[in-house]
N, C-alpha and C positions, 0 to 999 in steps of 0.2 A: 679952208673948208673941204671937208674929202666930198669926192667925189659917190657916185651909186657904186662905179667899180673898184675904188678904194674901201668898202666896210665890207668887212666880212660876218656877214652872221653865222653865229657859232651853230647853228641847227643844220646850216646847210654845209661844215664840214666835212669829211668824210670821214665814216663810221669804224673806229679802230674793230675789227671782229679775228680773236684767235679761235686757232680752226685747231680742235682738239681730235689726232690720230690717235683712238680708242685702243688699239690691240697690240698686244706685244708676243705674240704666239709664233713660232719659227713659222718661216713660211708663209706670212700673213700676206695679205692680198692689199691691205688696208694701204699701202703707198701707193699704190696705183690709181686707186680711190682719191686719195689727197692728189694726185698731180693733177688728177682730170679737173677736181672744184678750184683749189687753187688755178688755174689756166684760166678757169670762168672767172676770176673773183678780179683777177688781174687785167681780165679787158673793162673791168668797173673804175670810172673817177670818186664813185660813192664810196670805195671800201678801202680798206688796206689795213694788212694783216701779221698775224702772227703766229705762229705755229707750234705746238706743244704736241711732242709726241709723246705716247707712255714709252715708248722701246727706249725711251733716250734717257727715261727716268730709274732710279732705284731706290723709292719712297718704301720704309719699314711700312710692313700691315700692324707694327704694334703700336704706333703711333708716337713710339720715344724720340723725344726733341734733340738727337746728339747731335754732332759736330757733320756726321756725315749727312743725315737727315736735314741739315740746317745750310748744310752745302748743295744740295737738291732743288731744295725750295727757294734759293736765292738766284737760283736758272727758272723757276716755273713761276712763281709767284709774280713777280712782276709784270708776267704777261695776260696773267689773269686780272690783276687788279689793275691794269691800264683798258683794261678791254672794254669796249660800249657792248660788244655782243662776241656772243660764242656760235662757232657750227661744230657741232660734236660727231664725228665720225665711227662710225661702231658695226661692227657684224654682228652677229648672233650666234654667242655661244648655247646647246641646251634650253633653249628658249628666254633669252635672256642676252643681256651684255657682260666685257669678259671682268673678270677682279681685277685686274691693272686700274681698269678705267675709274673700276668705283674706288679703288684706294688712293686714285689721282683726284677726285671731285672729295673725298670727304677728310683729305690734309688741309681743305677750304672750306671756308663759309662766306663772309662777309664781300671776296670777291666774285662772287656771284648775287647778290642780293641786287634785284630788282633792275637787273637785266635776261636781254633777250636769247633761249637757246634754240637755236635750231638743229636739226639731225640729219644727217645723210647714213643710209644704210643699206647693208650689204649682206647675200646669205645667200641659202637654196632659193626654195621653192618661196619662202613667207619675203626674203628681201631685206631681210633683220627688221621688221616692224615689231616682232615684239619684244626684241628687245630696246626699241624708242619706245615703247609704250612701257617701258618698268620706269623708264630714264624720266619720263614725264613725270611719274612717281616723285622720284626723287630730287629734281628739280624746283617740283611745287612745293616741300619741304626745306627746300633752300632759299625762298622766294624769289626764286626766279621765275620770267614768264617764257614759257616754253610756244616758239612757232608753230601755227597749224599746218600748214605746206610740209613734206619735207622731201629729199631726194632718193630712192630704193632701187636697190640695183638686185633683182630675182636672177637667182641663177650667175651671180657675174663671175665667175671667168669665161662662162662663154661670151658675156655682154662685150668682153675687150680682146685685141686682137695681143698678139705676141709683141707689138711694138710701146701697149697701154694704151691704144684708139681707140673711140669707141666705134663697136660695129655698126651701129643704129645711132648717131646721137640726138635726133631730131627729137624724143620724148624726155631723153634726161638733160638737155639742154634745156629746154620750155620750162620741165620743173624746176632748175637749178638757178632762171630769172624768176619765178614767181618768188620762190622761197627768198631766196636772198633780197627782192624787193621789201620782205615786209621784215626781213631780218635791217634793211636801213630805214624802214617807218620805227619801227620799233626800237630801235639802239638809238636814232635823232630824237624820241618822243620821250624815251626813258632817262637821257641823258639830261635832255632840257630840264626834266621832273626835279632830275637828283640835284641840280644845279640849282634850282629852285627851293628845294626843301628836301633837306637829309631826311632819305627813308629810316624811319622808325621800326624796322622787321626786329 
């Protein structure tokens, strides 16, 4: 007969979440970004992850399924389609997030449907929120459910020092536990779902 600490229930797993670095623009900032959430996601027993950069990608914007195309997606795909939840990583180009990221999310569909995405973002003065606010957009077209919390870094390169510390981290530390907590309510709750009854999207 097993014991309490021989079963494991599948809910309380930990939450496979790939963390998608949005930018591929010379010079991006956006690594710095990922070391610091990754660092946080790492001192979690709830999470463990996986990481899809666009810089690392070279997905056609024409959508042609060749050999090269098909050799791309068998690096990315996997990581998306094992994933309970996503953190999508993004600055703000123009008011907006950059084309890499949206020709990374729309080579997919079905591996996003009716999971969790959260955002962390990056810019001037706005902090890249509007461009999480297009992404929302395009998310809820994917059926995916997109986190209310998310992490915004205004102004970051000042926010971090020359080593990638954060100057201040006491407010983007606080946000980066809340976010991620409902990012494993929501990847245990969705996961249970799917496992229970194939979403119909």
């Amino acid at each position: 007969m097993q014991t309490s600490t021989e079963r494991t229930d599948p809910i309380e797993l930990p939450v496979r979440v790939t963390v998608v670095v949005g930018s591929n623009r010379e010079g991006r900032f956006g690594p710095v970004v990922a070391a610091w959430l990754l660092n946080r996601i790492e001192d979690r027993a709830d999470l463990v992850t996986e990481v899809v950069d666009v810089a690392d990608t070279a997905l056609p914007t024409t959508f042609a399924t060749d050999a090269e195309a098909k050799a791309q997606l068998a690096g990315i795909t996997p990581k998306l389609a094992s994933a309970d939840a996503f953190v999508v990583l993004t600055p703000e180009y123009n008011h907006s997030y950059p084309a890499g990221l949206k020709n990374l999310i729309d080579w997919h569909y079905t591996e996003w449907q009716a999971k969790p995405v959260a955002f962390v973002s990056y810019g001037g003065v706005s902090g890249g929120l509007r461009a999480v606010e297009h992404l929302r957009q395009v998310f809820a077209e994917l059926h995916a459910t997109t986190v209310r919390d998310t992490v915004s870094f205004h102004n970051a390169g000042a926010s971090f020092d020359d080593g990638g510390r954060l100057r201040d981290p006491s407010g983007p530390d606080a946000a980066a536990k809340t976010m991620l907590d409902q990012v494993v309510w929501w990847g245990r709750t969705l996961r249970e779902g799917r496992a229970v009854r194939a979403y119909g999207g």
